[in-house]
C-alpha positions as a printed NumPy array, in Angstrom:
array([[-17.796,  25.306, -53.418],
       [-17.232,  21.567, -52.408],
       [-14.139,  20.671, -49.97 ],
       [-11.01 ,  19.178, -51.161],
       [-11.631,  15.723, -50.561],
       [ -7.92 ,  14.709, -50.548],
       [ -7.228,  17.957, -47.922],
       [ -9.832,  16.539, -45.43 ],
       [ -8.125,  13.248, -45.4  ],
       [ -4.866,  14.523, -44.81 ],
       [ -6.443,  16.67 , -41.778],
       [ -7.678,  13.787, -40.386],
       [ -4.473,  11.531, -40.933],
       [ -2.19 ,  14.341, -39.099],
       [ -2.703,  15.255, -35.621],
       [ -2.304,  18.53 , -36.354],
       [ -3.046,  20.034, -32.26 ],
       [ -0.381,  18.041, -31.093],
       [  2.067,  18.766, -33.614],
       [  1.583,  22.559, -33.388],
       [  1.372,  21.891, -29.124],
       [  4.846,  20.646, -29.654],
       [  6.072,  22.625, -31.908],
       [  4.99 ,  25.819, -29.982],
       [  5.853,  24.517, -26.488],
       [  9.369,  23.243, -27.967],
       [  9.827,  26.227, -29.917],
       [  9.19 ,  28.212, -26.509],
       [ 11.462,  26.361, -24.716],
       [ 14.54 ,  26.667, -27.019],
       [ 14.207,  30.366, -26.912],
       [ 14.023,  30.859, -23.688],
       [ 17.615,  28.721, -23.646],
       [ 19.293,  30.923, -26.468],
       [ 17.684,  34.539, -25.641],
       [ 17.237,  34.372, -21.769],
       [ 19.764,  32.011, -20.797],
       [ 22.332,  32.183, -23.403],
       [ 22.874,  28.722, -24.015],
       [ 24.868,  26.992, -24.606],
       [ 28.061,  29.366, -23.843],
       [ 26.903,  30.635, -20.38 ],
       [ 26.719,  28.354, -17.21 ],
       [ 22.696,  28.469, -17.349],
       [ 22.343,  25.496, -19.279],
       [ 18.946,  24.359, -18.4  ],
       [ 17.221,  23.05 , -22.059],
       [ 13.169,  22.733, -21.393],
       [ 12.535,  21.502, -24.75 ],
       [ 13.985,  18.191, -23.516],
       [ 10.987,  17.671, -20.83 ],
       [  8.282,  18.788, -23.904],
       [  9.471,  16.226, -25.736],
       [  9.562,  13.629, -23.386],
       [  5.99 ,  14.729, -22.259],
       [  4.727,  14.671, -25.862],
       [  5.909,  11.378, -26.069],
       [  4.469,   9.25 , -23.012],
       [  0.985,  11.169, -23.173],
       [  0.618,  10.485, -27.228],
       [ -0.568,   7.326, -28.599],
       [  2.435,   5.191, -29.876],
       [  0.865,   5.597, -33.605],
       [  1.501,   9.92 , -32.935],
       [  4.68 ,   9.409, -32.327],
       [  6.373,  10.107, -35.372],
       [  4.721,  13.36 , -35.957],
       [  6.061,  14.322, -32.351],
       [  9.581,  13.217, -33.306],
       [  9.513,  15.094, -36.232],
       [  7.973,  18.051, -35.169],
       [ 10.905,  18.295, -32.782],
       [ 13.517,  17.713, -35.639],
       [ 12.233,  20.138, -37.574],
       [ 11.542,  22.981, -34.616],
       [ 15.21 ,  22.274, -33.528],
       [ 16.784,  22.508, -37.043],
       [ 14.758,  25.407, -38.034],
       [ 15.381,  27.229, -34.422],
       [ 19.633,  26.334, -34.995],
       [ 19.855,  27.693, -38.247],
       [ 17.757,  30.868, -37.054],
       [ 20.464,  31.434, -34.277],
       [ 23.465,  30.867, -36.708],
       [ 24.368,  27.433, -36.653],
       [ 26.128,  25.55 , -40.104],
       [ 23.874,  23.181, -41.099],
       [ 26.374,  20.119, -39.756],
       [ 25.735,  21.446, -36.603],
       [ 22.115,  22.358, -36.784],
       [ 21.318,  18.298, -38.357],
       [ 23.747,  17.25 , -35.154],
       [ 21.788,  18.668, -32.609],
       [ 18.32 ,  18.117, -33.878],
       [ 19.618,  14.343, -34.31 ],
       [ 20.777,  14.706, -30.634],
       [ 17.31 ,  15.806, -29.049],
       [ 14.939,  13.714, -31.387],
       [ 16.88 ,  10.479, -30.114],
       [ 17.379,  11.442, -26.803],
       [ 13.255,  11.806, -25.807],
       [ 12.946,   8.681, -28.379],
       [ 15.122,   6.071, -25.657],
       [ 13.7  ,   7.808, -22.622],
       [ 10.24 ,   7.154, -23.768],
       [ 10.706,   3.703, -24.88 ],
       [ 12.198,   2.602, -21.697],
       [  8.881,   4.397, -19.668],
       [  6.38 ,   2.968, -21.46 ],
       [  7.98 ,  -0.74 , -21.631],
       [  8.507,  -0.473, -17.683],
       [  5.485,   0.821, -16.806],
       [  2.278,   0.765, -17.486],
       [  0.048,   3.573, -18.945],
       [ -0.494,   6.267, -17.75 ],
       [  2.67 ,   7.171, -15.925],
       [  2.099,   8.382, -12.124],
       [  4.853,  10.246, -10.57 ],
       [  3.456,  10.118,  -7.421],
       [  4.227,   6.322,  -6.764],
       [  7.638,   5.649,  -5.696],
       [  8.153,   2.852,  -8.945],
       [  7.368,   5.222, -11.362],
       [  9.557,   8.096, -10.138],
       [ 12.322,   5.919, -10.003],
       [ 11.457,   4.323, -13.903],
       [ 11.595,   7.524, -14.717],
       [ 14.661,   8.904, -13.043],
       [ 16.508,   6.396, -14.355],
       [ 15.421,   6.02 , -17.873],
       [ 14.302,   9.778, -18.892],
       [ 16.454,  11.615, -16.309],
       [ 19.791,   9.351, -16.735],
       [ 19.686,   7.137, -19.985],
       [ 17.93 ,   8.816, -22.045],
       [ 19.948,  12.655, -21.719],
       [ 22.733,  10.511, -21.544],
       [ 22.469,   9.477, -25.21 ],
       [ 21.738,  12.526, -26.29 ],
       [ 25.062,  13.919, -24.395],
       [ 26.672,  11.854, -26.584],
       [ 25.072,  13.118, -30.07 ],
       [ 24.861,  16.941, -28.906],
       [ 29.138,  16.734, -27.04 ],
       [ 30.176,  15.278, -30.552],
       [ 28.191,  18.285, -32.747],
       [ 29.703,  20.677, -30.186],
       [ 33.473,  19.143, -30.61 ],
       [ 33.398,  19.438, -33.875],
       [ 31.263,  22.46 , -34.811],
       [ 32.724,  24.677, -31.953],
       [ 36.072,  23.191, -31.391],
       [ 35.478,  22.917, -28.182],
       [ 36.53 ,  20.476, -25.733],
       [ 33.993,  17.135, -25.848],
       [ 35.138,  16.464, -22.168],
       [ 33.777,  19.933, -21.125],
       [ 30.765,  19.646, -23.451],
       [ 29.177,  16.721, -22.417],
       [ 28.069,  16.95 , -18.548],
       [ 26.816,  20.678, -19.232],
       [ 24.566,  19.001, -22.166],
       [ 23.755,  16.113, -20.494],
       [ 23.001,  18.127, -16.849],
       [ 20.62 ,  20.489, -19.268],
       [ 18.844,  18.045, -20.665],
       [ 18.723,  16.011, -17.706],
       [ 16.692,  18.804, -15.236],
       [ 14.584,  19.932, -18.354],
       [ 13.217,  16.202, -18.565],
       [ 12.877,  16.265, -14.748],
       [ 11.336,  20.166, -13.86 ],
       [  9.68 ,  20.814, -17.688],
       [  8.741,  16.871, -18.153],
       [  7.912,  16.187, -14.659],
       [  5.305,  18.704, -14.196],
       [  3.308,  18.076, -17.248],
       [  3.04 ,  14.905, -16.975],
       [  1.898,  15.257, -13.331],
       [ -0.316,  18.355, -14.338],
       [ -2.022,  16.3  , -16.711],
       [ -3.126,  13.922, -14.162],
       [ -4.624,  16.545, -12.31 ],
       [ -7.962,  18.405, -13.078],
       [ -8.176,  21.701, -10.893],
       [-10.5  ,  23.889, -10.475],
       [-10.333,  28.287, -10.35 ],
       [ -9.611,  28.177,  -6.865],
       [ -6.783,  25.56 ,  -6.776],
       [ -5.375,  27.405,  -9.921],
       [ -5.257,  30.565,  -7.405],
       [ -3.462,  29.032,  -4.854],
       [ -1.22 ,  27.053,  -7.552],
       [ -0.125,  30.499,  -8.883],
       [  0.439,  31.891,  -5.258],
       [  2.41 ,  28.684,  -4.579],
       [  4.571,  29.62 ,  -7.844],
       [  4.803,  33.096,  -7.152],
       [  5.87 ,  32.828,  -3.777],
       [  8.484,  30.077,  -5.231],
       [  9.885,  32.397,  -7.704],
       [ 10.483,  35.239,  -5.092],
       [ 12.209,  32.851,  -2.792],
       [ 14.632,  31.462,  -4.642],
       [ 15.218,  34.926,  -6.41 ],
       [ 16.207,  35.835,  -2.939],
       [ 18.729,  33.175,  -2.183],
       [ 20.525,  33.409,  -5.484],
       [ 20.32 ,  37.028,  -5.95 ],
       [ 23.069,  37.607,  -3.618],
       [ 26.623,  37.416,  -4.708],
       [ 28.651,  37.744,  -1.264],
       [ 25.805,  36.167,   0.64 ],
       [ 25.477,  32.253,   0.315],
       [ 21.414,  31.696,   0.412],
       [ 21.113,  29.477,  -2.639],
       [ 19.902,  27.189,   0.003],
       [ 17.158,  29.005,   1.595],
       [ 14.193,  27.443,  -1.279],
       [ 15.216,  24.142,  -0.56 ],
       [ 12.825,  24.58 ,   3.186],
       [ 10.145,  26.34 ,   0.979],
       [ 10.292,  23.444,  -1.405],
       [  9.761,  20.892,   1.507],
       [  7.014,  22.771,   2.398],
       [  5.404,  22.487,  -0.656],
       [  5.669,  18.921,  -0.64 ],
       [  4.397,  18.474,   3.298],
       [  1.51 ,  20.648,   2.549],
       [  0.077,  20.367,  -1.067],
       [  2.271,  17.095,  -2.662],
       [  3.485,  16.202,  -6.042],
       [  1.855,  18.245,  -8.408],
       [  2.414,  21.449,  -6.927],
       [  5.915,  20.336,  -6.424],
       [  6.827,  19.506,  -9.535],
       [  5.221,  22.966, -10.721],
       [  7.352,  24.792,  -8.012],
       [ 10.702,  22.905,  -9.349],
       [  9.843,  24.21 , -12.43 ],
       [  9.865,  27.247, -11.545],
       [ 12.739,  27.14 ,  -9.051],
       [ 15.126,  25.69 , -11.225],
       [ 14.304,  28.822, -14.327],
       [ 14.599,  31.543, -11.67 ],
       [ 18.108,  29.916, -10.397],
       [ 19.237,  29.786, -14.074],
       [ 18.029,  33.044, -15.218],
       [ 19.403,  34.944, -12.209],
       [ 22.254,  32.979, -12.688],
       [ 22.855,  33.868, -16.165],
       [ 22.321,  37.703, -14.791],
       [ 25.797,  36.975, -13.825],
       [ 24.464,  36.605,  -9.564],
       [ 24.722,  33.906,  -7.524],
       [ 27.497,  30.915,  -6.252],
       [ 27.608,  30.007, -10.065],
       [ 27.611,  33.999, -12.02 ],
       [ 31.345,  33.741, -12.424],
       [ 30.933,  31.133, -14.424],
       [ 29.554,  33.126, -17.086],
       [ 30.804,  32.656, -20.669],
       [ 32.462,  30.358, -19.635],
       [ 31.454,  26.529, -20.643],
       [ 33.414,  24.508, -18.392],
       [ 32.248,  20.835, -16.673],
       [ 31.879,  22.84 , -13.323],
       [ 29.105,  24.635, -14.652],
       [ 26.87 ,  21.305, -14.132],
       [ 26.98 ,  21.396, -10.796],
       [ 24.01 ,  24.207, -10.481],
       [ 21.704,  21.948, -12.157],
       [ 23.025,  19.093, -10.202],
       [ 22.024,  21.159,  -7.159],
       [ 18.788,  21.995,  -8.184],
       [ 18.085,  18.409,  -9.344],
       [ 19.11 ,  16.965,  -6.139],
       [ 16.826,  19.804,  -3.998],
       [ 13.945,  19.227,  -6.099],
       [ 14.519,  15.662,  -5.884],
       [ 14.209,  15.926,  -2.027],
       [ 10.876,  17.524,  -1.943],
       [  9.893,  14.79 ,  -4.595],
       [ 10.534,  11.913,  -2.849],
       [  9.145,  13.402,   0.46 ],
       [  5.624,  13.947,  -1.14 ],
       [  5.835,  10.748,  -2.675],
       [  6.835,   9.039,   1.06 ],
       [  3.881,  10.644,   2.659],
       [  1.341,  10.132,  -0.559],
       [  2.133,   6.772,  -0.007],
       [  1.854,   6.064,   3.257],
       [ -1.419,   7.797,   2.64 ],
       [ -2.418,   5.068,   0.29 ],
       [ -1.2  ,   2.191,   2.711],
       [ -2.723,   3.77 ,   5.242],
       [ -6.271,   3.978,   3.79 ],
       [ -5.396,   0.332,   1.983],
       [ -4.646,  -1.042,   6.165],
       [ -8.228,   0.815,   6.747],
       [-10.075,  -1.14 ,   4.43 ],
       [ -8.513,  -4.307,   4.632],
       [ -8.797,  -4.055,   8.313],
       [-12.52 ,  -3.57 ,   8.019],
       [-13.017,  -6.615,   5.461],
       [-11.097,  -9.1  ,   7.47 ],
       [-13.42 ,  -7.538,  10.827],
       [-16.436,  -8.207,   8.756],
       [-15.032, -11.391,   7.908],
       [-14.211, -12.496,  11.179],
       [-17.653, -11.976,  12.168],
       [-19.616, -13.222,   9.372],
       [-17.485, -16.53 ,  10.021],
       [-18.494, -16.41 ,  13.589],
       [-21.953, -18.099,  14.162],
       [-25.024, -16.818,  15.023],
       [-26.469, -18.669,  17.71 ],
       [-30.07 , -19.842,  17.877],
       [-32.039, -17.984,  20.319],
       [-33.714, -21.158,  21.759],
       [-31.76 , -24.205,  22.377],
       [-33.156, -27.259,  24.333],
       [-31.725, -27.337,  27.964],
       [-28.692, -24.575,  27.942],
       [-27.91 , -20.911,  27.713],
       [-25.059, -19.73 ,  26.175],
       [-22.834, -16.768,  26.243],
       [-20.056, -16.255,  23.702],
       [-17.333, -13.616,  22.755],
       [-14.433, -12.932,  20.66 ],
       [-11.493, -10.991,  21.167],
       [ -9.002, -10.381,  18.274],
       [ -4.826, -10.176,  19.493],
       [ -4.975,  -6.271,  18.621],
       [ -6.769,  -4.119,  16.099],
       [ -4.524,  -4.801,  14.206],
       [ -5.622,  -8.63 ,  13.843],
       [ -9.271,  -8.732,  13.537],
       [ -9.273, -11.547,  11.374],
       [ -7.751, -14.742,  13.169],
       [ -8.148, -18.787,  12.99 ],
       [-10.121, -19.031,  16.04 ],
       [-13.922, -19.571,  16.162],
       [-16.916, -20.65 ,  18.535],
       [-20.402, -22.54 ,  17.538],
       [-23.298, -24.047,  19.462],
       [-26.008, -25.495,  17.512],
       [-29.132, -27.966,  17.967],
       [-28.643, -31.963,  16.961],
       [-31.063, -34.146,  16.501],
       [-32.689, -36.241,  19.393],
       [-32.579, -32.904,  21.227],
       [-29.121, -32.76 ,  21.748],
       [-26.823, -29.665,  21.515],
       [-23.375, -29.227,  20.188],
       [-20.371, -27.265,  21.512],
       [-16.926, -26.452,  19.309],
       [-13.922, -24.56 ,  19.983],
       [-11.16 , -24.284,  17.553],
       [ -8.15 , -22.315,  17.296],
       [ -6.378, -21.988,  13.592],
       [ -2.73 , -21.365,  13.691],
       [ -2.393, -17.203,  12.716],
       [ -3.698, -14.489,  12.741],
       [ -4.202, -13.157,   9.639],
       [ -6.415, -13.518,   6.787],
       [ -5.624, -17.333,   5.407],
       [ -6.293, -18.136,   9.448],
       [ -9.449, -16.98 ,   8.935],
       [-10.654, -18.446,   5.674],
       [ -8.874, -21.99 ,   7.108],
       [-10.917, -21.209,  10.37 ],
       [-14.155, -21.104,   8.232],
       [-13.992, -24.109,   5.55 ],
       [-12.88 , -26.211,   8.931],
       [-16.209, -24.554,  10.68 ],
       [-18.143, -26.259,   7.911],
       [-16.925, -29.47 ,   8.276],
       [-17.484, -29.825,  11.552],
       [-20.724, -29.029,  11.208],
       [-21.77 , -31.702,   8.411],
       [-19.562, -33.704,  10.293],
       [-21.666, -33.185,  13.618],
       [-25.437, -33.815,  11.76 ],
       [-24.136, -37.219,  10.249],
       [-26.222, -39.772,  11.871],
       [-24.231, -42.179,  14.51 ],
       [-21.253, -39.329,  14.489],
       [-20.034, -38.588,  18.092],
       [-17.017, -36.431,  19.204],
       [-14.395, -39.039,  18.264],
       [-15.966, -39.4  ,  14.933],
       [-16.311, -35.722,  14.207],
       [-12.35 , -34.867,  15.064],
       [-11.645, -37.878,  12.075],
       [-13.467, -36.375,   9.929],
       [-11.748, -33.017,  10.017],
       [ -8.3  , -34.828,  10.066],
       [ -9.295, -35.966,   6.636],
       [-10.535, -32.491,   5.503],
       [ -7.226, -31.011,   6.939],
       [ -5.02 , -32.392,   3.877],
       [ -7.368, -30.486,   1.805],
       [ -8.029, -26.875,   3.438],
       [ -4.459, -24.915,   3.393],
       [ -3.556, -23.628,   6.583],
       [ -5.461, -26.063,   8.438],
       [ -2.55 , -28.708,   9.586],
       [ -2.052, -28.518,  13.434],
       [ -5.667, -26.572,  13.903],
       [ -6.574, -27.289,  17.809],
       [-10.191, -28.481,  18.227],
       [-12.638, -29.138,  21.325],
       [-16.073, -30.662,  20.585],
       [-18.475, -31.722,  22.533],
       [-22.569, -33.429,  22.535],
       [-24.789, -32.13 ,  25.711],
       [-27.536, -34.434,  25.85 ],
       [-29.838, -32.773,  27.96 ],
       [-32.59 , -35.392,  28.863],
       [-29.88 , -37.808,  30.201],
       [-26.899, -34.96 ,  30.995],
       [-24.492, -36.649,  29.637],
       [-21.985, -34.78 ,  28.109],
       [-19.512, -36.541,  25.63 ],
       [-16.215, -34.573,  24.491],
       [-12.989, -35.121,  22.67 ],
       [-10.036, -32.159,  22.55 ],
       [ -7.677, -32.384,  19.508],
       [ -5.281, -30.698,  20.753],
       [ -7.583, -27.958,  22.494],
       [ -7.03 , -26.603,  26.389],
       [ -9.3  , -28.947,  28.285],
       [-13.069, -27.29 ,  29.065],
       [-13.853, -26.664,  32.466],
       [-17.101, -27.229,  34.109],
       [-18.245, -25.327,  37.031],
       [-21.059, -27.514,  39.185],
       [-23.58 , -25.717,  40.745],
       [-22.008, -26.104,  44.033],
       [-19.417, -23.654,  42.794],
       [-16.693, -26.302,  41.947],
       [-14.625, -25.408,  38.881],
       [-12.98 , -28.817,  37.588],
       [-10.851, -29.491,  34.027],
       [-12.721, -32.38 ,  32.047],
       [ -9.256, -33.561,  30.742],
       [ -9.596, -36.814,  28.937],
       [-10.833, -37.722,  25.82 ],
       [ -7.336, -36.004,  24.86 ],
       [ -5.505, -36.171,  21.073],
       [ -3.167, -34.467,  18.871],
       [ -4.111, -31.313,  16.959],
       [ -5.375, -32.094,  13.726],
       [ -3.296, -33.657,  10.987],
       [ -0.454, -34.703,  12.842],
       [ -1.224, -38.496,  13.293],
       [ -2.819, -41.134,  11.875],
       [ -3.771, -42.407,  15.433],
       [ -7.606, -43.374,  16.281],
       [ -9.444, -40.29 ,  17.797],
       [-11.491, -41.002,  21.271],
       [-14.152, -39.225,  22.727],
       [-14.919, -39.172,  26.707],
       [-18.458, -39.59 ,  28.789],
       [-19.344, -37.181,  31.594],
       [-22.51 , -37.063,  33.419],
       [-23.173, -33.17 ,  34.528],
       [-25.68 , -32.073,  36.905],
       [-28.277, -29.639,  36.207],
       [-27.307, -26.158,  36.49 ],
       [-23.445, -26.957,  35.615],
       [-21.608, -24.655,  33.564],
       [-19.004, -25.451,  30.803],
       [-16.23 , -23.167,  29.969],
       [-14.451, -23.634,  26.704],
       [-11.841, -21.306,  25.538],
       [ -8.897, -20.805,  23.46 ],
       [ -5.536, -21.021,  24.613],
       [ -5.023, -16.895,  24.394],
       [ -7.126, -17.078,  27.646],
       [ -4.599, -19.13 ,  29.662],
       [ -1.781, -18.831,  27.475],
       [  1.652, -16.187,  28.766],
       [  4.92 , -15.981,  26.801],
       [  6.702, -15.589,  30.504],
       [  4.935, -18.286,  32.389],
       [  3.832, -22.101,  32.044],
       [  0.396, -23.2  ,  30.986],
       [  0.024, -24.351,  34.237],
       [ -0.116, -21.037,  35.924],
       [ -2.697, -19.619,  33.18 ],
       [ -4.607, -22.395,  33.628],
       [ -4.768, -22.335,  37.983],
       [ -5.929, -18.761,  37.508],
       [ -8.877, -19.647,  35.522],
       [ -9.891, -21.803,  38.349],
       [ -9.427, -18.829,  40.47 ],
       [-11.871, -16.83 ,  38.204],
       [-14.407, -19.164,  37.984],
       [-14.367, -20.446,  41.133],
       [-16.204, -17.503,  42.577],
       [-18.866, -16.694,  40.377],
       [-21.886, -15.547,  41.072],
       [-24.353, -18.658,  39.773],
       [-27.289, -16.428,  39.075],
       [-24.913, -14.392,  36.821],
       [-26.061, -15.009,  33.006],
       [-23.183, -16.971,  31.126],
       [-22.643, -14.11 ,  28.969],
       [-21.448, -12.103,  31.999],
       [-19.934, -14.94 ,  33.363],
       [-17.651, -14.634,  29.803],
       [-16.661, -11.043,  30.741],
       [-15.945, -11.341,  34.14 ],
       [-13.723, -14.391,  33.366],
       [-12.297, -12.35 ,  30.363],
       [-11.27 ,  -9.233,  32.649],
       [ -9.815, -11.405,  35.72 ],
       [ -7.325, -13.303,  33.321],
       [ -6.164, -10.115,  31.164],
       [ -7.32 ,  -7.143,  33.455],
       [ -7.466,  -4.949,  30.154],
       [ -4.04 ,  -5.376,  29.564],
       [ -2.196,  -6.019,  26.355],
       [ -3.843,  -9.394,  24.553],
       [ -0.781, -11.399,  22.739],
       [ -3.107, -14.185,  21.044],
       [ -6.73 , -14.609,  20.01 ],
       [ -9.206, -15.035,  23.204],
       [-12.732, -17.171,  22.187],
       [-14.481, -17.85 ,  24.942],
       [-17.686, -19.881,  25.692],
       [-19.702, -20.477,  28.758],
       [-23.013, -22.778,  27.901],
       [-25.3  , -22.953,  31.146],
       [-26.54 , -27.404,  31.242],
       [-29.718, -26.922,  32.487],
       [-30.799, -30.588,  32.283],
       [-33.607, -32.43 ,  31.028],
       [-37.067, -30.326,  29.377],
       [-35.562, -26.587,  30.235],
       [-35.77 , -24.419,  26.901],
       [-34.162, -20.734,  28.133],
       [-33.424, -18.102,  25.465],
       [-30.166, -17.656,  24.503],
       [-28.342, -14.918,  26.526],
       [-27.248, -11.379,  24.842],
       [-23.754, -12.243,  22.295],
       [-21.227, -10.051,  22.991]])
């Protein structure tokens, strides 16, 4: 026998496990309200069919959605009429709890994207506002009118013990499947879910059990704990289950809240104002930590790219370079800044000369860096150009500056060691003068050839001539060597001279750099970027390999 053609079409057009998901789950629900809790005349007024719906909603496509809405209608109408409702009533409340999950859902999914995570600070609030607040809200207003007029009841009275109902079933019931659905556990966190739950349940049965005795409060620690030790999914599972126990002890007639029993007054949405507001603390404190978690591990790894950054930017130096040795080293502000705008390079010219640059980019952070490096490139081409000295190097980058963000008032030293002759040529835009050592131990500043950092005038760059004998060292640094916040320049710069002046010569310049490096900060607290270079001038036909990089 052939199948019905026109029944497998309609099996494929309805989605038939998620209506009968809903209509089960929903059905559930509004049971457990009428039989356990006695809704909707005792106090325990807690309505989980409002979170399944909800649920349904945001985890469905948008093209399932009418099959969840009216799934829900129909459950609710069929479910109203079962318990003894007129059919006014039974159309009013049906019409009350299909629109309600309708605007909460709408509002979720058009303020966030898909899927929904609860355990991100935006999304809790999104949806504390719009499927917590708005949405129960309308649906207070539907279900108070059906009750005014189909119980004769007071609509004032009515509405905040439908609206708190509604309101913690979208919260406990809707809140922890849409977090459990995000989660994929296996049999041993399922264990220690259902020993989290259990131990839940007997806790809060405790603290509401009493009727002389006020403990309601004593789950709120447990709660906390749950949230400090395994976060938001397991506490949205244990508000779940706290806020049924409170309700169904509390509709035993026990508890701050029994007396209330039969009894359908405003006051009686207070307990689930209580238990939203204690679940809502554990909440937000797993969120708080999950997401200083995140940040955390987000500081890790940017911290590590701008470190690699930094030091891919950084040259590395040729291991031969006619006439001079070289020593180098970089020290960031704090871990925190690994990435920064200042930068080192010596590198081979032609004619066998050598060239020496400093600069210092204003910041620390990442855009420093980046500035630091398009600048580094310039001065390089800059540097190779045939006839370019010092002077004409420093123009160059002044023109590149109105191009490179982040580069206007970039301090720059360069200088051209020709070795043959030892005449070294420099020009400072803006840089801390270098220092040369001789080899008679004599530390002087080289400080002319002097200019504004780059960018700031239009004024001629000039370059100055120094002839260096063999065996002198130049020290170039940036200004977080010399520089204090509680002293002058002046006083930074006299105790470099102090450093330097008493060097061991036969010292390599790369532990010349470390000594000088430990004598102006003694390990203490860096506030700025420290680059520091100390080149060796040998003098005419010396090749020496470079000395170790720190």
């Amino acid at each position: 026998m052939s199948a019905d053609p026109s029944r497998s079409a309609w099996s494929r057009w309805v989605p038939w496990r998620l209506v009968l998901t809903v209509a089960t789950a929903y059905a559930a629900g509004s049971l457990f309200a009428f039989w356990v809790l006695h809704a909707p005349l005792a106090i325990a007024v807690l309505f989980p069919p409002a979170g399944v719906s909800l649920a349904a909603l945001i985890l469905s496509a948008r093209r399932d959605w009418p099959w969840v809405l009216a799934t829900v209608f129909a459950t609710e109408m069929t479910i109203d009429i079962v318990q003894g409702y007129q059919l006014p009533a039974a159309l009013g409340f049906a019409t009350a709890n299909t629109v309600e999950p309708l605007v909460s859902a709408l509002l979720v999914c058009r303020a966030l994207p898909s899927p929904v995570d609860l355990s991100r600070r935006r999304d809790l609030g999104v949806f504390l506002a719009y499927a917590v607040v708005a949405g129960p809200f309308v649906g207070a207003l539907v279900g108070a009118t059906t009750i005014a007029f189909a119980a004769h009841l007071r609509w004032a009275g009515a509405f905040p013990l439908f609206w708190a109902g509604d309101a913690l079933g979208a919260l406990t019931v809707g809140g922890a499947i849409l977090t459990g659905a995000a989660v994929r556990r296996g049999s041993a966190e399922w264990l220690r879910l259902g020993g989290v739950l259990a131990l839940t349940a007997a806790v809060t049965a405790l603290g509401f059990l009493p009727s002389n005795l006020p403990l309601f409060y004593i789950p709120a620690p447990a709660l906390l704990w749950i949230a400090l030790r395994y976060g938001v999914p397991d506490l949205a599972a244990a508000g779940l289950v706290f806020s049924l126990t409170a309700n169904l002890v509390t509709a035993l007639g026990r508890g701050p809240w029994g007396y209330l029993i039969g009894s359908p007054r405003g006051e009686a949405a207070s307990l689930q104002l209580f238990l939203a507001v204690t679940i809502l603390a554990g909440w937000l404190l797993a969120v708080t930590i999950l997401e200083r978690e995140r940040a955390a591990g987000l500081y890790e790894r940017e911290h590590e790219a701008a470190l690699q950054l930094q030091r891919a930017m950084l040259p590395e130096l040729p291991r031969l370079l006619p006439g001079v040795t070289v020593g180098a080293l970089y020290r960031p502000a704090d871990t925190a800044n690994a990435a920064g705008g200042d930068w080192y390079d010596v590198f081979a010219l032609t004619g066998g000369r050598v060239g020496i640059a400093v600069g210092d980019v204003v910041g620390h952070e990442l855009r420093a860096a980046v500035a630091m490096g398009r600048l580094h490139t310039v001065l390089r081409l800059a540097a190779t150009a045939p006839g370019n000295g010092p002077a004409a190097v420093l123009a160059a980058l002044d023109s590149a500056c109105a191009a490179i963000p982040d580069a206007l008032c970039t301090t720059v030293g360069y200088a051209e060691y020709q070795p043959r002759t030892g005449e070294l040529r420099y020009a400072c835009a803006g840089h801390p003068p270098p220092m040369l050592v001789t080899a008679k131990g004599e530390p002087q500043y080289l400080s002319e050839g002097r200019s504004t950092p780059l960018g700031v005038t239009d004024l001629a760059r000039e370059d100055a001539v120094v002839h260096v004998p063999p065996a002198s060292t130049l020290v170039w640094y940036s200004d977080g060597l010399v520089e204090r916040r509680s002293e002058d320049i002046d006083t930074g710069l006299a105790r470099l001279v102090t450093a330097t002046r008493d060097l061991p010569l036969q010292q390599q310049p790369d532990q010349w750099c470390e000594s000088i490096l430990h004598a102006l900060t003694d390990h203490s607290h860096i506030e700025d970027d420290i680059v520091l270079i100390c080149v060796r001038l040998l003098g005419v036909h010396v090749e020496a390999p470079m000395s170790p990089q720190d």
